[in-house]
C-alpha positions in Angstrom: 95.7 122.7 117.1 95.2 119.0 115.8 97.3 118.5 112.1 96.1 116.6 109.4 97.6 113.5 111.1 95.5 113.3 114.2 93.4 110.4 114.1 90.5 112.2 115.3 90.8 114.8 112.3 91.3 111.9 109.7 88.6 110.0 110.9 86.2 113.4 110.0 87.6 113.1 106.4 85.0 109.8 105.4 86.0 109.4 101.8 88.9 107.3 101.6 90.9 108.5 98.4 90.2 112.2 100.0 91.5 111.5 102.8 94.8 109.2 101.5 95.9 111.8 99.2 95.7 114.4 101.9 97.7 112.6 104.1 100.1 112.0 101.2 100.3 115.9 100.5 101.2 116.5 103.7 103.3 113.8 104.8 105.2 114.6 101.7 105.3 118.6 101.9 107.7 117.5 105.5 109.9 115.0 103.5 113.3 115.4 101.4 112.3 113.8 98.5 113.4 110.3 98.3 111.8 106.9 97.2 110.1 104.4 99.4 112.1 101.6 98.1 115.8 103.1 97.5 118.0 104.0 94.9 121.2 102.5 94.8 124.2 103.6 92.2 124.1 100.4 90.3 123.1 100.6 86.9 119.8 98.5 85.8 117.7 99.3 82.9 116.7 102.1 81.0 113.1 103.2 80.9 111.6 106.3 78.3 111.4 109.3 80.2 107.8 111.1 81.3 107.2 114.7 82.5 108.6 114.9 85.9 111.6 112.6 86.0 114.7 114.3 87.0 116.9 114.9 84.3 120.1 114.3 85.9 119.0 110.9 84.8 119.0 111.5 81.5 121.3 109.0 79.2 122.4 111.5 76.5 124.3 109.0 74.4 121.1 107.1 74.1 119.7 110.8 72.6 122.1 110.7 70.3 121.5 107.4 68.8 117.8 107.4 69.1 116.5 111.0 69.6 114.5 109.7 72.1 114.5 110.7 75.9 116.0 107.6 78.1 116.3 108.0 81.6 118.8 105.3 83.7 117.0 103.1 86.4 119.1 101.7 89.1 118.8 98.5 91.3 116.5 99.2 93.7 114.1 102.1 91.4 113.5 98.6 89.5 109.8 97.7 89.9 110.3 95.7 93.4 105.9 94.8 93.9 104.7 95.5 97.1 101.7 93.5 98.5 99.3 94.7 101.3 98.1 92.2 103.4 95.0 93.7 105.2 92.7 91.6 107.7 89.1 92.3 107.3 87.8 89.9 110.1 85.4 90.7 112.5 87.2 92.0 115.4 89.2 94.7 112.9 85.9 96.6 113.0 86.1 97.2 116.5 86.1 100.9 117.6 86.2 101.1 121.1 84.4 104.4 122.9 85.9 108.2 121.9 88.0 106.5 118.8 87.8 108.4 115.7 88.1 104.8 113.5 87.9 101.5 113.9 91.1 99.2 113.7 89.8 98.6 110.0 89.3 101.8 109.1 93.1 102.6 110.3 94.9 100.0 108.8 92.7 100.7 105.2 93.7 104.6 105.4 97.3 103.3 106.0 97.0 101.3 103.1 95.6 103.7 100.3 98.3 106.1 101.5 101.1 103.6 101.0 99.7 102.9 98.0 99.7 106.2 96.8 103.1 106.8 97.2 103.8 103.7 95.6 101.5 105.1 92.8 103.7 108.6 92.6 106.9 106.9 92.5 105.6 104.3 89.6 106.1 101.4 91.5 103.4 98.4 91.5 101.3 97.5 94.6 98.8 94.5 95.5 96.2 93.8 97.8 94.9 90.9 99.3 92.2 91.5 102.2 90.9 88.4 104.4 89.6 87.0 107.2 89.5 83.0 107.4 89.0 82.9 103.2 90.6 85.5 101.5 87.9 87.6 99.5 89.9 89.9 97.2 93.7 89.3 95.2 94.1 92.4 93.1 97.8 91.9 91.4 100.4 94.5 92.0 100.0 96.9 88.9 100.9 100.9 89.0 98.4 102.6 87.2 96.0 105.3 88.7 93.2 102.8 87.6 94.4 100.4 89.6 94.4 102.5 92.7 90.6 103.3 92.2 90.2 99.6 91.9 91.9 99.3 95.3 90.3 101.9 96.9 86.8 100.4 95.9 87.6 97.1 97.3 88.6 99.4 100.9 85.7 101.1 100.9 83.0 98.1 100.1 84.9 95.7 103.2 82.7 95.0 105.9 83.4 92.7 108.9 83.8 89.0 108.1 84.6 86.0 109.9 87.8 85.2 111.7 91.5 85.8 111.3 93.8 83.9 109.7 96.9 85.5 108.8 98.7 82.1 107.4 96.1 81.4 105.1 96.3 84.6 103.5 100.6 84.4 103.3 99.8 81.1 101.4 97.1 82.2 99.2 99.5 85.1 98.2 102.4 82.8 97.0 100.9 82.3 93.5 101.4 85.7 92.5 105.3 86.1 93.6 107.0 85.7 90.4 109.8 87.6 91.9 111.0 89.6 94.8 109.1 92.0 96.7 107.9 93.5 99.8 104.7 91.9 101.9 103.3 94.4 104.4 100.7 92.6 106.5 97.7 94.4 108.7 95.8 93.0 111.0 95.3 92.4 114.6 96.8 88.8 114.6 93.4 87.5 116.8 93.8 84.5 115.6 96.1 80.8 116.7 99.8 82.0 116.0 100.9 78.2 115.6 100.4 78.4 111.4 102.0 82.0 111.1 105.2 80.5 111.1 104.2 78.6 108.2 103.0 81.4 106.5 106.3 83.3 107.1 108.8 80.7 106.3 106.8 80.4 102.5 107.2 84.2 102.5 110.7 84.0 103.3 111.8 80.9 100.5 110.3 83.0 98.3 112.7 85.7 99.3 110.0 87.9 99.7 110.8 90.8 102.4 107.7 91.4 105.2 106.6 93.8 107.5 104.1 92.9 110.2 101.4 95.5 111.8 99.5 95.0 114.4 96.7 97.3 115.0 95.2 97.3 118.4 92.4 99.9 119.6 93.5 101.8 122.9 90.9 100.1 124.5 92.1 96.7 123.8 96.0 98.0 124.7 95.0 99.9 128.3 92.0 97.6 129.3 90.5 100.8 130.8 87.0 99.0 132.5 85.8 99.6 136.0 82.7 98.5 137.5 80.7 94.9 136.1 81.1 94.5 132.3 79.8 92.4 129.5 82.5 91.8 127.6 81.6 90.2 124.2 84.0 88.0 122.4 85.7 90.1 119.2 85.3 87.1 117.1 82.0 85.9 118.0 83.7 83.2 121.3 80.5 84.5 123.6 80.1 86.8 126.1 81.3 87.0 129.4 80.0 89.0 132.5 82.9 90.4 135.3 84.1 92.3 137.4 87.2 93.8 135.0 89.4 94.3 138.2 89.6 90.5 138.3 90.2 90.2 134.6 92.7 93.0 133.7 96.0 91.4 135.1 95.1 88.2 133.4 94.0 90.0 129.9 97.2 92.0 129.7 99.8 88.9 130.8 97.7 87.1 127.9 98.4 89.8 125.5 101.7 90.2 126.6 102.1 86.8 125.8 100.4 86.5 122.3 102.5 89.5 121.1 105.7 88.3 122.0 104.8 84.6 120.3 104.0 87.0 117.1 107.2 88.9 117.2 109.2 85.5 118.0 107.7 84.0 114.5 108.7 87.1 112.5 111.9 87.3 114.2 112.6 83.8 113.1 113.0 84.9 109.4 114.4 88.8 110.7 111.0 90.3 109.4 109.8 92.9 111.6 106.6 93.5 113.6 105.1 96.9 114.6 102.4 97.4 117.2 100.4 100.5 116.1 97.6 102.3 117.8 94.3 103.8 116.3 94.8 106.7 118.5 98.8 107.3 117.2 99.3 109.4 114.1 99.7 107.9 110.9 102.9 110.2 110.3 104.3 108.4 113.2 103.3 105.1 111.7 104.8 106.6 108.0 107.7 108.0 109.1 108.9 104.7 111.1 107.8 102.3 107.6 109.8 104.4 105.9 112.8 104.5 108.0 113.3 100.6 108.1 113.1 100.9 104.2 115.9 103.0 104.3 118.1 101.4 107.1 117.3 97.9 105.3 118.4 99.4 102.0 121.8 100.8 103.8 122.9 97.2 105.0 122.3 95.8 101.8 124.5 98.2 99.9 
């Protein structure tokens, strides 16, 4: 019997916020509870404590001079922001035949279910959605009121023009005042000679970045038979074949164009994940959440 994570039984659940905070309820439920972003042992700040902090934190010598309830943050608990990057372009609305969800709809669920973690553990999150222009920056704040404000601006995208990932990455750098965490959607259809750019601002700003790309299975397998109109996923035109002819030549292209995308993150040792609309997203979760951890290791 399908779980909560099956693609197929997310894409039934149509609100978004519904279907995030299920997905956080039961992602969670299989988890040891932990942070996304760390903890380390070295002292940082205090902050006042609210209902539901553990009270091993506690500072009781602050008690005793204030009688007031102080809780000890450490290094990485700090407020590190983390931006979402998510492409709302034309061809992230494609949903090829038997997918629950398109490529858009995916990523966004992704997304609001990041963000909600983020929410739960009172860190601050961003998001920037674009295509060629970027149409929304929403600063990285915490509150639940922020969240709704996100998940507005989800649900209201509709398709747009084309990609351009670098233009995004530079539009962001105005609003890193400090380090942080850049997690990028799309499905990189666009020229790959500017994300380079894009990345190398990211990384003098000593921001950390995770690349996605989200591919329908469709556009992964290449599963045609018999003569097909293929239409351009950007708007390029349409072109009639015989997809025998075209399917060797399609995947050594993609091949290609994924490897020149991993090459530019690997350049500044950022990391790129291919994910698929018909994976699960605890799959997808559980791996994000994994490099977190391994990244946070190395450093300490």
């Amino acid at each position: 019997m399908p779980g909560i994570f099956d693609p197929h039984v997310i894409g039934r659940v149509k609100n978004l916020e519904l279907r995030s905070m299920r997905l956080v309820e039961s992602f969670m439920a299989g988890m040891h509870k932990s942070r996304l972003l760390g903890i380390s042992t070295e002292f940082a700040q205090h902050r006042q404590y609210v209902p539901g902090d553990d009270t091993k934190h506690l500072d009781w010598k602050v008690f005793a001079k204030t009688d007031r309830y102080f809780v000890k943050q450490y290094e990485a608990e700090t407020n590190m922001p983390v931006y979402f990057l998510l492409d709302s372009s034309n061809s992230m609305f494609f949903r090829g035949d038997g997918a629950a969800m398109s490529k858009f709809e995916y990523a966004a669920t992704a997304v609001a279910t990041l963000a909600y973690l983020l929410m739960q553990q009172k860190d601050t999150f961003g998001l920037v959605l674009f295509d060629e222009k970027v149409h929304s920056i929403l600063p990285a704040k915490g509150s639940g009121a922020h969240y709704r404000n996100i998940l507005d601006v989800l649900t209201k995208a509709r398709a747009g023009g084309r990609t351009d990932v670098s233009n995004a990455l530079f539009a962001l750098v105005p609003q890193l005042k400090r380090r942080g965490l850049v997690v990028v959607f799309s499905d990189f259809i666009d020229a790959t000679d500017r994300l380079a750019l894009g990345l190398g601002q990211m990384s003098y700003r000593h921001q950390d970045v995770g690349l996605f790309h989200v591919e329908d299975p469709v556009e992964r397998d290449f599963p045609f038979a018999g003569q097909t109109i293929f239409l351009g996923p950007e708007q390029e035109g349409k072109l009639l074949c015989e997809p025998r002819d075209l399917r060797r030549a399609y995947l050594g292209a993609r091949r290609r164009h994924l490897d020149t995308i991993r090459e530019a993150a690997l350049q500044f040792r950022y990391d790129m994940e291919q994910i698929h609309t018909d994976i699960g997203l605890d799959e997808v979760l559980t791996k994000f959440l994994s490099v977190r951890l391994a990244k946070r290791r190395r450093r300490w």
